[in-house]
C-alpha positions, -999 to 999 in steps of 0.1 A, spaced: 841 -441 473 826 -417 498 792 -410 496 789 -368 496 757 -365 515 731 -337 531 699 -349 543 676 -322 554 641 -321 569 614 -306 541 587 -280 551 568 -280 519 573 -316 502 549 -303 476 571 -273 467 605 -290 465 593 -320 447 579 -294 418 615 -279 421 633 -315 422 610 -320 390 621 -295 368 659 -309 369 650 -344 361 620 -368 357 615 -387 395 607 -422 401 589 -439 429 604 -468 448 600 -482 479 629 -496 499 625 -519 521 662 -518 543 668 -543 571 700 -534 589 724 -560 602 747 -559 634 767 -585 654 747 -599 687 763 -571 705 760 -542 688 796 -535 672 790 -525 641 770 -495 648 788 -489 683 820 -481 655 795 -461 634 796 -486 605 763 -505 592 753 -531 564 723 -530 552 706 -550 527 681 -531 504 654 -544 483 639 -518 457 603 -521 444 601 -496 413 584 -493 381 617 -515 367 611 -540 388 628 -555 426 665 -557 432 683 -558 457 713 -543 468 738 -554 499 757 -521 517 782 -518 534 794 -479 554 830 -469 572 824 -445 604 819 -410 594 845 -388 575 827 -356 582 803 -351 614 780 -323 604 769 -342 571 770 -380 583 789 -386 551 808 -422 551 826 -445 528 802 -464 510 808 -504 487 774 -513 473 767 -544 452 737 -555 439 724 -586 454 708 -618 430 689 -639 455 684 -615 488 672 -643 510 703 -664 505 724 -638 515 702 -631 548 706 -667 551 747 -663 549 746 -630 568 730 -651 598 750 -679 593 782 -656 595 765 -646 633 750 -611 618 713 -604 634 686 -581 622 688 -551 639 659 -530 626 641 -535 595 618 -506 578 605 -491 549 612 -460 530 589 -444 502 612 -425 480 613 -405 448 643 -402 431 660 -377 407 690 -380 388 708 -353 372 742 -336 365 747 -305 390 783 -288 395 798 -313 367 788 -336 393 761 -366 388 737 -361 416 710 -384 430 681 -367 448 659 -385 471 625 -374 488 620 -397 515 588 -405 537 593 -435 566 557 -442 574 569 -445 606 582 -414 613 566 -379 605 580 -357 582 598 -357 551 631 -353 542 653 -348 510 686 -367 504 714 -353 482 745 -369 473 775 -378 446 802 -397 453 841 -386 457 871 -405 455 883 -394 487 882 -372 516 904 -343 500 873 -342 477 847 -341 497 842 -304 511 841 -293 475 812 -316 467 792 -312 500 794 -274 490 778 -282 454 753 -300 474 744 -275 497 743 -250 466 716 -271 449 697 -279 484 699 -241 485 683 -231 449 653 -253 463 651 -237 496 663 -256 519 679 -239 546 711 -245 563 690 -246 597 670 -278 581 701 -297 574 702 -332 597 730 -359 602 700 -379 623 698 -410 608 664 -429 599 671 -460 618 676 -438 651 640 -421 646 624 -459 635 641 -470 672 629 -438 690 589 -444 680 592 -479 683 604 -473 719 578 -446 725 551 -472 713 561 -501 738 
């Protein structure tokens, strides 16, 4: 599956969350994502990542293990996505080590999420803070079976991105763990 994606910087948090609101009920997590890479660096030099997740919610923890191909489209970052949830998360960062996989950067994320059908599409919208860096953003994606869908749906996205106001000039392929680096750098 390909995960259709637009992430976009939000001016007025407030104003799209009230929007996000009225097309379905939100909850809050917090993800706590620690990326893995091999001692040199190959996974992201070739644009790929795994990532294991661990979700604090009103349902609970779990945890999820993620793996992403390189990019199939530039301007949105969208990338094949496997995703499987995860029983005991420590074991597998045990294994992941063991296998010669290091942490590469570890932070948190303070999200609320929306699910709803848009475009006969299910649609999962994310507001995201990362204490770390300032701003907000929203996330908007559905998954495709493959790449001849996937400029359909990252229209449908940009449609519903668009009946919240988000502008085409506040669209962003930057990716969190770049910002984390870039203030963590700054702060040394």
């Amino acid at each position: 599956m390909i995960e259709a994606e637009l992430k976009a910087r939000v001016r007025e948090p407030a104003l799209v969350r009230e929007r996000l609101e009225r097309w379905a009920d939100g909850r809050d997590e917090v993800y706590r994502d620690t990326y893995f890479d091999t001692p040199g660096g190959s996974l992201g030099a070739g644009d790929r990542e795994l990532r294991l997740r661990t979700v604090d919610g009103p349902d609970g923890t779990r945890a999820l293990l993620t793996y992403k191909e390189p990019r199939v489209d530039e301007a949105s970052g969208s990338k094949p996505e496997y995703e499987t949830g995860i029983g005991d998360p420590a074991a597998l960062r045990d294994m992941l080590n063991g296998l010669g996989y290091i942490e590469a950067i570890a932070f948190a994320k303070h999200c609320r999420n929306c699910e709803f059908i848009a475009h006969g599409r299910p649609m999962l919208a994310t507001l995201v803070r990362v204490p770390e860096i300032d701003g907000t953003w929203v996330e908007l994606e559905t998954q495709v079976a493959g790449r001849g869908e996937l400029r359909d749906a990252l229209e449908d996205v940009r449609a519903v991105l668009a009946g919240w106001g988000i502008a085409e000039g506040d669209l962003t392929a930057e990716l969190y763990t770049d910002a984390v680096r870039a203030v963590r750098a700054g702060e040394s």
